[in-house]
MDTraj code that builds the backbone (N, CA, C; nanometers):
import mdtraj as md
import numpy as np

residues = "UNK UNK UNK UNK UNK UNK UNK UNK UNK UNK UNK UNK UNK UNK UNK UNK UNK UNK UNK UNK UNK UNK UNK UNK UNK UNK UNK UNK UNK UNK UNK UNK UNK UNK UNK UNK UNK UNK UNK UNK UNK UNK UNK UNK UNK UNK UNK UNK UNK UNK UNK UNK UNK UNK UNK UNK UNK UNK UNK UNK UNK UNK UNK UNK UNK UNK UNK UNK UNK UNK UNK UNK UNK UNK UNK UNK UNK UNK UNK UNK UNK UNK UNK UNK UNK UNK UNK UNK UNK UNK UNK UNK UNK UNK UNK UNK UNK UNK UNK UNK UNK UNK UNK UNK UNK UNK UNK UNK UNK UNK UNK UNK UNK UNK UNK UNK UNK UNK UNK UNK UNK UNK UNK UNK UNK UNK UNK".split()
xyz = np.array([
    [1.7918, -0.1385, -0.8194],
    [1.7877, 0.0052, -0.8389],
    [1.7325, 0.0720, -0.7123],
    [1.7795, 0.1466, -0.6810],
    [1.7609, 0.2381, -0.5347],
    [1.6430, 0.3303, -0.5749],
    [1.5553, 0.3667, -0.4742],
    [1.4434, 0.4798, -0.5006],
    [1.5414, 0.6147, -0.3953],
    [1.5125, 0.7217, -0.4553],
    [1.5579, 0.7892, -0.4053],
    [1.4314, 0.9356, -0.3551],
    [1.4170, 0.9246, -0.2681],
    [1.3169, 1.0789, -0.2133],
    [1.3735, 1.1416, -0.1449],
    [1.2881, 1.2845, -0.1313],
    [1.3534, 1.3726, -0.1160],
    [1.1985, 1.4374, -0.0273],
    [1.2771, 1.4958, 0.0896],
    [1.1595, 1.4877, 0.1929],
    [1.1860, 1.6613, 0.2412],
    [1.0840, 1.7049, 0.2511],
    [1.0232, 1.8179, 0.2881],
    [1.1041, 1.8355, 0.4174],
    [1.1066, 1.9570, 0.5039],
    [1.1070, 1.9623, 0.6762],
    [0.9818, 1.9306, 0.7262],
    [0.9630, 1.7924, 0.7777],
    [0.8768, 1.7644, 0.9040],
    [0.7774, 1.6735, 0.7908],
    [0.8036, 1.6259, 0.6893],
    [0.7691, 1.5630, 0.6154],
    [0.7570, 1.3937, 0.6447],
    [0.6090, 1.2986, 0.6694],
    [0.6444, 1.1913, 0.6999],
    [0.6008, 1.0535, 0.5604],
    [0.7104, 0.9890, 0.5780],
    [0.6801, 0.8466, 0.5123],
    [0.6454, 0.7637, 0.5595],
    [0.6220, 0.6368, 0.4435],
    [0.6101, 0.4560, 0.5786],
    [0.6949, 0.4113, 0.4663],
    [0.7704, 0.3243, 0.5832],
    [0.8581, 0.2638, 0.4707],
    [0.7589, 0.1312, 0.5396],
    [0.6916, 0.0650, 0.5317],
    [0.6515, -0.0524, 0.5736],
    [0.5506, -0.0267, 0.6428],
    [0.5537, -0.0773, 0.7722],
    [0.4930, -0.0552, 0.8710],
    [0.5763, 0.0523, 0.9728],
    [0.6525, 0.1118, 0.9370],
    [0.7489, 0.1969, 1.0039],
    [0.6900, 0.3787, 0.9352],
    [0.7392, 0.4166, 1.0459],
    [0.6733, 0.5970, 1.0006],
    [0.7989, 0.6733, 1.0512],
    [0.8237, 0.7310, 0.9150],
    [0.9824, 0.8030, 0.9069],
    [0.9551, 0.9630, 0.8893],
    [0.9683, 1.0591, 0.9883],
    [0.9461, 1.1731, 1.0112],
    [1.0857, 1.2876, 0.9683],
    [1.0990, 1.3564, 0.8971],
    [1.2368, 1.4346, 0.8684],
    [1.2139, 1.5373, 0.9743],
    [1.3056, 1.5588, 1.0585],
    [1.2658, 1.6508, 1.1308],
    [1.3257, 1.7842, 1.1488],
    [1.4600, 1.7756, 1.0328],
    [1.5497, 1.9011, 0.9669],
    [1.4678, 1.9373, 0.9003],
    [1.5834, 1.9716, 0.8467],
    [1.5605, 2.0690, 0.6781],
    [1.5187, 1.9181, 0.5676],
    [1.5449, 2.0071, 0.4534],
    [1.5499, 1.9452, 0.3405],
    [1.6260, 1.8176, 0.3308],
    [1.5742, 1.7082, 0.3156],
    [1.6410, 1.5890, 0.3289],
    [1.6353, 1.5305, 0.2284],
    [1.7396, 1.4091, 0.1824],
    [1.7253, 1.3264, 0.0235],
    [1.8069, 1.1889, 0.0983],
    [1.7234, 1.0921, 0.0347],
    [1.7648, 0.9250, 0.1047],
    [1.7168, 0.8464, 0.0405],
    [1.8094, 0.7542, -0.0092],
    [1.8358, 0.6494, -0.1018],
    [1.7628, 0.4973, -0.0238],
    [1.6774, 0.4091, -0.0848],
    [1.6121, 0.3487, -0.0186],
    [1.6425, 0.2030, -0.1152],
    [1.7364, 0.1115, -0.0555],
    [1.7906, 0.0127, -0.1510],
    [1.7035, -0.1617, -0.0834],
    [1.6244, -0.1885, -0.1714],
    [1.5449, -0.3155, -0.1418],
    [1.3557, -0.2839, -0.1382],
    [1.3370, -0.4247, -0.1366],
    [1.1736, -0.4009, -0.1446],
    [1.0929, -0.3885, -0.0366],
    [1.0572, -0.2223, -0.0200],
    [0.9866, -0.2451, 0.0952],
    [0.8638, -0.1166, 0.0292],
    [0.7393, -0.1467, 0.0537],
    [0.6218, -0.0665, 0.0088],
    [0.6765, 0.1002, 0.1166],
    [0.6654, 0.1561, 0.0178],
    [0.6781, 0.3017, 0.0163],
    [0.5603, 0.3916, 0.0297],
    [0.5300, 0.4608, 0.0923],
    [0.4009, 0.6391, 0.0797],
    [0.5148, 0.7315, 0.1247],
    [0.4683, 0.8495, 0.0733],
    [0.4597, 0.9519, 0.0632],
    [0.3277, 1.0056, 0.1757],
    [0.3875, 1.1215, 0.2255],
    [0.2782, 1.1961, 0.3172],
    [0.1001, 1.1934, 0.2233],
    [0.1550, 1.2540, 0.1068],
    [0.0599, 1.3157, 0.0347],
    [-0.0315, 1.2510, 0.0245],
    [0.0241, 1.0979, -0.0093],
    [-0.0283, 0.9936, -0.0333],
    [-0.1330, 0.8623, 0.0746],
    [-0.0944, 0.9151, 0.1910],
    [-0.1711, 0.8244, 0.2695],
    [-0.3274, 0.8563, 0.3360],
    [-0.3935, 0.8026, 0.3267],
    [-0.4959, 0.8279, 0.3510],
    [-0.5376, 0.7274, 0.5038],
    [-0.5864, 0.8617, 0.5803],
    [-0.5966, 0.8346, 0.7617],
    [-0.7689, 0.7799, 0.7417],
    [-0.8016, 0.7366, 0.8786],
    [-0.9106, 0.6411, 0.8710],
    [-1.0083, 0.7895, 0.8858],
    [-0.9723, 0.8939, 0.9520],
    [-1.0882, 0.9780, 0.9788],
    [-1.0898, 1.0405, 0.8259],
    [-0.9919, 1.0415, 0.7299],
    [-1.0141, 1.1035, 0.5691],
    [-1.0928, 0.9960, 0.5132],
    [-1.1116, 0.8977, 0.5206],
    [-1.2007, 0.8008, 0.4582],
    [-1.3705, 0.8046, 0.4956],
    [-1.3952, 0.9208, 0.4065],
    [-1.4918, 0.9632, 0.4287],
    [-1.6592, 0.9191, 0.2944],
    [-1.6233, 0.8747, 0.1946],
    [-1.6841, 0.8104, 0.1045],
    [-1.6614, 0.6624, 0.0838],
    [-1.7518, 0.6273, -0.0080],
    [-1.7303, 0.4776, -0.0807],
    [-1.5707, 0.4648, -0.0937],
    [-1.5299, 0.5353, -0.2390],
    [-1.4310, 0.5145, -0.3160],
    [-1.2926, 0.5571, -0.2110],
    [-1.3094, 0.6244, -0.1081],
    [-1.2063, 0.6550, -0.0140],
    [-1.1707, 0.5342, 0.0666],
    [-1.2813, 0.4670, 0.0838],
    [-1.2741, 0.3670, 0.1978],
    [-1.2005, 0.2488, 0.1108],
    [-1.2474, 0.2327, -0.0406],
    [-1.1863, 0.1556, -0.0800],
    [-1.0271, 0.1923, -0.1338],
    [-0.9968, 0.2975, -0.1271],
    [-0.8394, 0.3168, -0.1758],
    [-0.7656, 0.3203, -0.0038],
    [-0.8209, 0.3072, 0.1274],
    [-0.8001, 0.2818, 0.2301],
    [-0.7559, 0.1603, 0.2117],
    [-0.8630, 0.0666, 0.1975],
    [-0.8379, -0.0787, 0.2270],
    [-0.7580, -0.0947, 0.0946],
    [-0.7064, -0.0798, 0.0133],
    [-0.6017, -0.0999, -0.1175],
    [-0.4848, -0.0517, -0.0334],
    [-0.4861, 0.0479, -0.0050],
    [-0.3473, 0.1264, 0.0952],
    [-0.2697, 0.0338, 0.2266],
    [-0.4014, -0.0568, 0.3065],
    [-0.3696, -0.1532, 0.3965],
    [-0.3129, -0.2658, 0.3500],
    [-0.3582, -0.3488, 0.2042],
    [-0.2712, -0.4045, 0.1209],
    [-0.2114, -0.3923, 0.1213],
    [-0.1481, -0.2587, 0.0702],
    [-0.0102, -0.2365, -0.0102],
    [0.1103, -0.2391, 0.1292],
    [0.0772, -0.1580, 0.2285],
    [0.1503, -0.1515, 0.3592],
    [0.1758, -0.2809, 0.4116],
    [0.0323, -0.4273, 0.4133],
    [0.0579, -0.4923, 0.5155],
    [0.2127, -0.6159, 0.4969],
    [0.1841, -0.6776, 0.5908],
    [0.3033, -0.7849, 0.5940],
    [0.2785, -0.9211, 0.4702],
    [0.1347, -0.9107, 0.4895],
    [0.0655, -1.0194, 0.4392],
    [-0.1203, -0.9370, 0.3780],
    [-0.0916, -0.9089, 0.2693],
    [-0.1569, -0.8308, 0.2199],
    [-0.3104, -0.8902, 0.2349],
    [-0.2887, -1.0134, 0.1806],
    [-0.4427, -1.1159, 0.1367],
    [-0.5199, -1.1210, 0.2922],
    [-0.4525, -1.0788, 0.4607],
    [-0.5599, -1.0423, 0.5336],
    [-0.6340, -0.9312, 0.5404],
    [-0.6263, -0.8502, 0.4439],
    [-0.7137, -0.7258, 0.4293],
    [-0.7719, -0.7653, 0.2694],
    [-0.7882, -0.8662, 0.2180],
    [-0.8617, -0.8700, 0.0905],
    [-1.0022, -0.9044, 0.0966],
    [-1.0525, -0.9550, 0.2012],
    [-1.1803, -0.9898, 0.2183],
    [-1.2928, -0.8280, 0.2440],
    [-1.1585, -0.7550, 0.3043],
    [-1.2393, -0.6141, 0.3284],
    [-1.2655, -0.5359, 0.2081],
    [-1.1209, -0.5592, 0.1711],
    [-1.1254, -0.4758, 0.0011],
    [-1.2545, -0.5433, -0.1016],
    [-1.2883, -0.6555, -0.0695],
    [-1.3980, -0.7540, -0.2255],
    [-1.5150, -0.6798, -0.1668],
    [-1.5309, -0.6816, 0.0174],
    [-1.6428, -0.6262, 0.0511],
    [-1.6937, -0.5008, -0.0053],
    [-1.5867, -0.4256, 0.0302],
    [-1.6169, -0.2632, -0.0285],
    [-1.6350, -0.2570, -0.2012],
    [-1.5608, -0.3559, -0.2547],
    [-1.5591, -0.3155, -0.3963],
    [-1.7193, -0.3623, -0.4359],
    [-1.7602, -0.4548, -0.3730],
    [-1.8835, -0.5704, -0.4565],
    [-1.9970, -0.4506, -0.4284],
    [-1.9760, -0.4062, -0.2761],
    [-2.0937, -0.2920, -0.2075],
    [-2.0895, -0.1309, -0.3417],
    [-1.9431, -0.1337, -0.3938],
    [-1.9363, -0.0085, -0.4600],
    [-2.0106, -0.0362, -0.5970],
    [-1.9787, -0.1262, -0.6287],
    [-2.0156, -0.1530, -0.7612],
    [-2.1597, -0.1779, -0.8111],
    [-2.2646, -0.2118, -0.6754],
    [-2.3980, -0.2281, -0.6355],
    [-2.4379, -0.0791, -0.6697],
    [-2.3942, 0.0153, -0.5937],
    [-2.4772, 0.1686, -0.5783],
    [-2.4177, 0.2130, -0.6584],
    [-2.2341, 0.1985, -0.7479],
    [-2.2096, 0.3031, -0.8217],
    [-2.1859, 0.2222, -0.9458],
    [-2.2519, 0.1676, -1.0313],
    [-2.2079, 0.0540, -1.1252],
    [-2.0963, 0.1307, -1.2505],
    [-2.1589, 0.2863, -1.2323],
    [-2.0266, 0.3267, -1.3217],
    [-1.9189, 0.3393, -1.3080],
    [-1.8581, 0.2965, -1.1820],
    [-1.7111, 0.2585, -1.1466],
    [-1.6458, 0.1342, -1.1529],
    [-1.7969, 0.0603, -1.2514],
    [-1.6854, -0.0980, -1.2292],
    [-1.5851, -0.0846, -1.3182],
    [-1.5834, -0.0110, -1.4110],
    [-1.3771, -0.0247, -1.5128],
    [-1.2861, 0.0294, -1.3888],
    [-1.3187, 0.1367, -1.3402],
    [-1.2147, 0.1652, -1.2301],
    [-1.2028, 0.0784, -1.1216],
    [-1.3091, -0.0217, -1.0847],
    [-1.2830, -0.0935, -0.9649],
    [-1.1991, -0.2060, -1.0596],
    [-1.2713, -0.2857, -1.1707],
    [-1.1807, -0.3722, -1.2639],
    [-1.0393, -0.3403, -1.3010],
    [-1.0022, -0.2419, -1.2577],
    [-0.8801, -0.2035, -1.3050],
    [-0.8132, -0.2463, -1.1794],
    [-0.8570, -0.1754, -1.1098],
    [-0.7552, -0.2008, -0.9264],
    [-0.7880, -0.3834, -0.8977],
    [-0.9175, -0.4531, -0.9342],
    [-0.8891, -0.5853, -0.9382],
    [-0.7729, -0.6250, -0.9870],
    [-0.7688, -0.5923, -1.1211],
    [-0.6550, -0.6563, -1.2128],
    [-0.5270, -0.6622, -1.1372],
    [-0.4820, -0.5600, -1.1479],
    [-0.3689, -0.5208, -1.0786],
    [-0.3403, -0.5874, -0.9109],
    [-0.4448, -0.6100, -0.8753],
    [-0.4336, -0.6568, -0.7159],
    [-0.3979, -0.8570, -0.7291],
    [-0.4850, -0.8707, -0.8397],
    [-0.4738, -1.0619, -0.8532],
    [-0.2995, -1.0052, -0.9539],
    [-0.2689, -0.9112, -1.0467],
    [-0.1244, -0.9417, -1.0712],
    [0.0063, -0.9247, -0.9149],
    [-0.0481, -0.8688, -0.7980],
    [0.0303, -0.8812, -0.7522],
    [0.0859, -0.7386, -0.6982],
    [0.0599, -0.6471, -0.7796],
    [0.1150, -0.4961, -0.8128],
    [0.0084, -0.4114, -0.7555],
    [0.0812, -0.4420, -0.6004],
    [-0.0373, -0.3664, -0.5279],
    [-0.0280, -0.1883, -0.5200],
    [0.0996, -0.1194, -0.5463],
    [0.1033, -0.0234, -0.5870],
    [0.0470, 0.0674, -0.7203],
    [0.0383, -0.0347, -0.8191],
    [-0.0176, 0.0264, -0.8771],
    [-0.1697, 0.0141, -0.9125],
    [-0.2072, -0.0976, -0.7883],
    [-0.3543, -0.1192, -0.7390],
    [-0.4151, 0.0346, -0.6668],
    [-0.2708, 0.0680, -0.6062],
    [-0.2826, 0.2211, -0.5352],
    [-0.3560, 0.3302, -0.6019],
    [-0.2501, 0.3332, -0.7143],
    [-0.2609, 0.4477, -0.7929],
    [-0.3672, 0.4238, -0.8874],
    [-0.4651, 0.3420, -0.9130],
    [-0.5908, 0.2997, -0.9836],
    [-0.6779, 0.3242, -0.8662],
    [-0.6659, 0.2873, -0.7638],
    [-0.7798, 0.3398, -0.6218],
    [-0.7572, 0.5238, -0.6555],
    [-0.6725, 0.5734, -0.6614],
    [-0.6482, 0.6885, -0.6438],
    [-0.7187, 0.7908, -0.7492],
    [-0.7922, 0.7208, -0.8920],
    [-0.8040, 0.7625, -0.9995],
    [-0.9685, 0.8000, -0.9358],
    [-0.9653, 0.5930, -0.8501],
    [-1.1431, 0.6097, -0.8344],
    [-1.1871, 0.7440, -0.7355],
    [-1.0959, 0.7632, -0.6469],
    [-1.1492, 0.8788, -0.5637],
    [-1.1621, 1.0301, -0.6540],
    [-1.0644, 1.0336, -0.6990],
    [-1.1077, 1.1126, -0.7854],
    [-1.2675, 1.1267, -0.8867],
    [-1.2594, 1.0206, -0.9455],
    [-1.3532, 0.9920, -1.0088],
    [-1.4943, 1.0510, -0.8999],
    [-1.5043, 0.9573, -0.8096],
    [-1.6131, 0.9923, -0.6891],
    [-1.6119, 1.1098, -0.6720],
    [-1.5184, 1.2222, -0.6717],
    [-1.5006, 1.3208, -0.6326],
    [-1.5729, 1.4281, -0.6909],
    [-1.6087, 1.3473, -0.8327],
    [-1.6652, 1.4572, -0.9399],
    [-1.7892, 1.4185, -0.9463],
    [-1.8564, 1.2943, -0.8886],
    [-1.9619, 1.2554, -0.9139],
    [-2.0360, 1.2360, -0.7594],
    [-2.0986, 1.3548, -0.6667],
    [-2.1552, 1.3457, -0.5479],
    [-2.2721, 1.2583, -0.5305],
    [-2.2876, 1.1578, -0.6212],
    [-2.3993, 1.0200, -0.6323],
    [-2.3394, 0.9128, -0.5820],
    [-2.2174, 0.9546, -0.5615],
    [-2.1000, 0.8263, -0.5592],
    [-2.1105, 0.8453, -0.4060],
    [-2.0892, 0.9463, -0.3629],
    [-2.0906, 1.0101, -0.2053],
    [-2.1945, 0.9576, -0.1050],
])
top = md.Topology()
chain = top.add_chain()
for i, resn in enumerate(residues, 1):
    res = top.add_residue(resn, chain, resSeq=i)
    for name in ("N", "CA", "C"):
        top.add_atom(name, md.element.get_by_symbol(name[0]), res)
traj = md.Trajectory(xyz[None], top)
């Protein structure tokens, strides 16, 4: 099944390790095979990784992008074991992005990092 997006003017993706910039108008492109996908909205730059829970949906994000994911897992256990020390009320949200990371489903390891920043977001103890 093909993913299909639909990209803004000047709107950028990663299809991989690759960074795909629209540099028209309104664009729509059919993307057939497995290759880890973001969205602009969605990526988070090293200078936005500005908290705990940021740094760790960073290093989940380097996962999901890399070639070979498991050399950025030692960073990700670091940050999670350090988060879970100062913020213990995020261990279901960090247990959740575990789960998902030992199934394999590092995207939707993503979108469980993405819940925790949020989460942090509301709670400036987390900060």
């Amino acid at each position: 099944m093909a993913l299909k997006i639909e990209l803004k003017p000047n709107e950028v993706i990663l299809l991989g390790d690759c960074v795909i910039t629209n540099c028209g108008q309104r664009t729509r492109i059919m993307i057939e095979g497995s290759l880890p996908v973001m969205r602009e909205k969605d990526i988070m730059s090293l200078s936005q990784a500005d908290s705990p829970a940021k740094c760790l949906y960073l290093a989940v994000q380097f996962m999901y992008l890399a070639k070979n994911p498991q050399d950025n897992f030692a960073i990700y256990m670091g940050l999670a074991r350090e988060m879970m020390q100062t913020a213990p009320e995020a261990k279901a949200l960090i247990g959740s992005i575990n789960n998902q990371i030992l199934r394999g489903d590092l995207y939707k390891a993503l979108k469980e990092a993405r819940k925790l920043v949020a989460y942090g977001e509301e709670r400036p103890e987390m900060n």
